[in-house]
N, C-alpha and C positions, 0 to 999 in steps of 0.2 A: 699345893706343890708348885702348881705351873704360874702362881700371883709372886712365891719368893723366889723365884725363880727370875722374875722379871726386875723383881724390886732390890735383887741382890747383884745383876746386872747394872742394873741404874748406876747402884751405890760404887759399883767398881769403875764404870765409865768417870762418873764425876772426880771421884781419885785421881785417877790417872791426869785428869783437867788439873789438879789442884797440884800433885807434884810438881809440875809442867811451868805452872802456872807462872805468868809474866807480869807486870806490874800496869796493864791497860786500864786497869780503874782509876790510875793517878791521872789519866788524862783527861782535862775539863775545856771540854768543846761549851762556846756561849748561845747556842741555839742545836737545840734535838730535836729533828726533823724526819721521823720514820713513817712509814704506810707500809704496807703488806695486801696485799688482795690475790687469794687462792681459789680456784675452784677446781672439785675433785668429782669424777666422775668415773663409775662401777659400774655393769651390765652383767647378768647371768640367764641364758637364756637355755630349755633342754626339753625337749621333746621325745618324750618315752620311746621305746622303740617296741614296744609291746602292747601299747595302743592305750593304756592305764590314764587317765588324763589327771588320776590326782596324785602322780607320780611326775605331772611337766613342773618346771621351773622356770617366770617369766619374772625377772625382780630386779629392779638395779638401786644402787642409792648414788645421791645427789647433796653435794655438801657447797657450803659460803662461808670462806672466813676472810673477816677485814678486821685488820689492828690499824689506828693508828694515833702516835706517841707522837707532842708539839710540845717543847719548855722551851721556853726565854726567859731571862732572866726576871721581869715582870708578870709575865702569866703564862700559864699552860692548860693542857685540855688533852683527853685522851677518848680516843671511839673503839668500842672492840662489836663486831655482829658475826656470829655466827648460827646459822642455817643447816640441818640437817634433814632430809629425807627419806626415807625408805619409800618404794612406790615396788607394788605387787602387785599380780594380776590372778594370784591364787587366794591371797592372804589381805591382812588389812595394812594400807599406807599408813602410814606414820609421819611424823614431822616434828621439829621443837627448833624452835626460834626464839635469842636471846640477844638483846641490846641494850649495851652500857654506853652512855658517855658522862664525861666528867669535866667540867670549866675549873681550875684554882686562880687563884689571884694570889700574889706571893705579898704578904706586907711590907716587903724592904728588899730590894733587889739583889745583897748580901745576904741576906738570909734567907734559911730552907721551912720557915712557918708560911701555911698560906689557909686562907676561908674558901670554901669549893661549895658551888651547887652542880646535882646531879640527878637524872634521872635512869631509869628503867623499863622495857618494855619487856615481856616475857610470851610465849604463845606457843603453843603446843597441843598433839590431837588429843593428849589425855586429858588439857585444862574445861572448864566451863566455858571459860569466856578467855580474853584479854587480861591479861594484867600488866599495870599502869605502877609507878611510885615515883615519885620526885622526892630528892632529901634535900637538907644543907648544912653543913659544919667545917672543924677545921681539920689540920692536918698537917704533917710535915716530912719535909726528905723531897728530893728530886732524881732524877733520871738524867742520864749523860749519854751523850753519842760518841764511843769509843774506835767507831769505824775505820777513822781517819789514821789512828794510830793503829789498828788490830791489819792493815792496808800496808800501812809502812811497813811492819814488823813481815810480810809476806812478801813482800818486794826484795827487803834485803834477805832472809830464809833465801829465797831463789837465786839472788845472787853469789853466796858463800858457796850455796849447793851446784853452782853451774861453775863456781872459781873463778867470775867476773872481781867479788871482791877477797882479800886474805882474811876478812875478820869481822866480827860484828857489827856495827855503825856503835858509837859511842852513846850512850843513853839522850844526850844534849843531842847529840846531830839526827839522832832518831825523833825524838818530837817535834824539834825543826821539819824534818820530811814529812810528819801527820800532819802540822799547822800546816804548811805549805798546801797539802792534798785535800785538810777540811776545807781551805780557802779558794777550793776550786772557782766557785762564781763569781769572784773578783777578778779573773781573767777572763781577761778577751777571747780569748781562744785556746784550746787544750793544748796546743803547741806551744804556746807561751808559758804552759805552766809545767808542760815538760822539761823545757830548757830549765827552769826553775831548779825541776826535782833532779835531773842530773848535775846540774851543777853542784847542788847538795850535794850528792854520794861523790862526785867525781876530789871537791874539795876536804873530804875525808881524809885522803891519804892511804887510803886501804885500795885501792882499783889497780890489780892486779896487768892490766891491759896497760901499752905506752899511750894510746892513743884513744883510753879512756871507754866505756860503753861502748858495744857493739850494736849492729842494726837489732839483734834478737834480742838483748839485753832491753833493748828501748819498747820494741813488742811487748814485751810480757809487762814488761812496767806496764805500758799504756791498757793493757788487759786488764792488771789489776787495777788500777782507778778508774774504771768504766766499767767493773766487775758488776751487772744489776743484781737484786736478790739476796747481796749479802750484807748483813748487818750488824753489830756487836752493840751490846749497852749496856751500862753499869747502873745501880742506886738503885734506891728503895723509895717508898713512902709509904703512910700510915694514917689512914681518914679515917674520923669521926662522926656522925651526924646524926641527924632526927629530921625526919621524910615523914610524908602522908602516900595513904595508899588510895591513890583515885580509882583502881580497879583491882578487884580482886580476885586473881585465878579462880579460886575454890567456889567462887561465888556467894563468899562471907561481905560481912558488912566492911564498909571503909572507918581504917583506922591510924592509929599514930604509928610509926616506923622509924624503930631501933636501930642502925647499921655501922658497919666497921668495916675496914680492908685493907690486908696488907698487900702492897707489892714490893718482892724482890727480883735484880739481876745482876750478875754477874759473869765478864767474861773472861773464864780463866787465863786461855791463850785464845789468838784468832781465829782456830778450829772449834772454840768449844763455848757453847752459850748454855749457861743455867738460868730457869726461871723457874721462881713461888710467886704463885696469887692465890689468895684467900678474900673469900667474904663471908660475912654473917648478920645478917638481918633479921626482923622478926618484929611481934606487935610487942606493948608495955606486957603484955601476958608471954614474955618470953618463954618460958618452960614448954608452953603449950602450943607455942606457936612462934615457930621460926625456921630460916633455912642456913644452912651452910655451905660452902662451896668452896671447895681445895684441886687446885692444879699443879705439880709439880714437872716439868720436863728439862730435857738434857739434850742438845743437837752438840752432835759432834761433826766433823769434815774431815772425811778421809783421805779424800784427795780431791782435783779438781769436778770430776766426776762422780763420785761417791759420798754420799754422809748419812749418818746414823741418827736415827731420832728415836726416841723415849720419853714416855711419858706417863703420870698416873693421876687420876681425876677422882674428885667423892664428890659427893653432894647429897646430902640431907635435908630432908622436907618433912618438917612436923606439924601436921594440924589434929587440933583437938588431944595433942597428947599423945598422937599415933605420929611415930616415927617409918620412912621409907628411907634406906640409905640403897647409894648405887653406888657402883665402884669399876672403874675402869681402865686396863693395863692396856698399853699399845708400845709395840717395836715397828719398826719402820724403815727400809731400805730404799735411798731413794738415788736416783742412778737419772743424771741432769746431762743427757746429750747433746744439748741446745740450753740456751741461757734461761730461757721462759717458758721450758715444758718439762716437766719430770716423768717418770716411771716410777712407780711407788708398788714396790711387795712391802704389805704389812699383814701382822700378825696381833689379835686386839681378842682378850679375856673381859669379857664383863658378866657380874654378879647384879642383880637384883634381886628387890623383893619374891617371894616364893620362888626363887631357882630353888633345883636339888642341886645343881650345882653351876660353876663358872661355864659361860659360853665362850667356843672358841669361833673365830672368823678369823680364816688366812684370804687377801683380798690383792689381787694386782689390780693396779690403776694409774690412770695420767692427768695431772696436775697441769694446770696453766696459771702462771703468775703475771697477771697483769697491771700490777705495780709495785 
């Protein structure tokens, strides 16, 4: 009840993205340039008052996640690491550690086919050992940084909505204002690329004011294009390949390695970012031996303080023909007082092997984004 519960939510949020929805994927930035680096940290700490000591609770968990996403038109390369911890003073610590990167090389710099090598690191308390895997094959589709445009389209929103301007920016004078704003490191100085961006909106013809831009108008502008932390991006791709396994969690022999992965994104409007990644690996004895792995999430922005995250995770692991699937729902409230620390109430349902049933964990916590 409480998993469609979540998942019937998701599906309503992304709706709502999609009615909405503005045409930010038509816009093609020539270099995609993204990082993200989060760390999240939990504490529960409780002292019986009845003197019971297996009644205390001393536990906190400890998380690391780094994406980061690089296309130009000749090659790209993508790093994702994430880090989780459980650490208890009653119970048993826990850990799983997982690192992707991926090098492509595109064969013609108009075209979306590219050859990728990539490897794998994997580690966790319940493995044996390390696991290792390098693959290589091809693939196709790219990734775009929509930021620049998802930026303009908020800028003028702020305007109509404060009656700086009468009307929307014209779709042509609107890309103008993204181009202008991707193009920031070609100016010398953010000043120079303000006079830029107001002369754009001011030559519109829509600026409500005789004397064009106000001091607070120019503020909030310059807010949103030194906004850190926020990023939008469109495109997909789709690898192929065959990898060897130099280490093998289970502590099986080293073998040949089957793999695929999709990635999608999409950003409906500049509040709302959808993302699917999938992967599936596994030896020639596929049936019997292979993993799966599916992410789905949904961030929405409520306002400048406020946005909504959603998300749903699987992953299956088959050895020997024994299957384990995990499954994982998370909501997420997260409340950004300062540009580079959050507050985060979330609420996260996860199923594993032998549960009787889903577990719930409701968790406040503070995020620090430092890149």
């Amino acid at each position: 009840m409480q998993r469609s519960f979540f998942v019937a939510l998701l599906l309503c949020m992304l709706a709502v993205g999609v009615q909405a929805a503005t045409s930010l994927c038509e816009y093609q930035s020539p270099l995609t340039n993204l990082s993200n680096l989060t760390l999240n940290f939990a504490y529960q700490f409780h002292n019986d008052p009845y003197g019971l000591e297996t009644n205390d609770v001393s536990q906190g968990q400890f998380g690391v996640n780094y994406v980061r996403l690089y296309d130009s038109p000749e090659y790209g390369f993508d790093v994702a690491l994430q880090n989780d911890m459980m650490i208890s003073a009653e119970d048993l610590s826990t850990y799983t550690i997982t690192a992707d990167m991926n090098y492509k090389r595109y064969f013609a710099a108009e075209r979306d086919v590219f050859a990728f090598a990539g490897s794998s690191v994997r580690s966790s308390s319940s493995f044996l050992k390390l696991g290792l895997s390098f693959s290589l094959g091809v693939g196709s589709g790219r990734f775009t940084d929509v930021t620049p445009l998802a930026k303009a389209t908020r800028i003028v929103d702020f305007l109509v909505e404060r009656g700086s301007l009468s009307d929307y920016l014209h779709p042509v004078d609107l890309k103008i204002l993204a181009l202008e704003i991707g193009s920031e490191a070609v100016y010398d100085s953010l000043v120079e690329l303000l006079e830029v961006v107001q002369e754009v909106i001011e030559n519109s013809g829509l600026v409500t004011r005789t004397g064009g831009l106000d001091a607070l108008d120019i503020s909030e502008i310059t807010r949103y294009i030194q906004e850190e932390g926020f990023a939008r991006y469109c495109g997909w791709d789709l690898k192929i390949g065959l990898g060897y396994v130099l280490l093998d969690p289970s502590g099986g022999a080293n073998d040949l390695l089957l793999s695929g992965a999709f990635n999608y994104a999409l950003a409906t409007t500049p509040k709302a970012q959808f993302l699917i990644q999938g992967s599936v690996s596994g030896a020639p004895q596929f049936l019997t031996t292979h993993r799966i792995d599916f992410t789905g999430s949904y961030d929405y922005l409520v306002s400048n303080l406020l946005s909504v995250n959603a998300a749903y995770n699987f992953a299956r692991e088959t050895w020997g023909g024994e299957s384990t699937d995990k499954h994982r729902v998370s909501l997420e409230l997260v409340l950004t007082p300062v540009e580079t620390a959050k507050v985060v109430a979330g609420m996260f349902l996860e199923h594993r092997p032998h549960f009787l049933e889903w577990s719930t964990d409701i968790t406040l916590s503070i995020q620090m984004d430092l890149l």
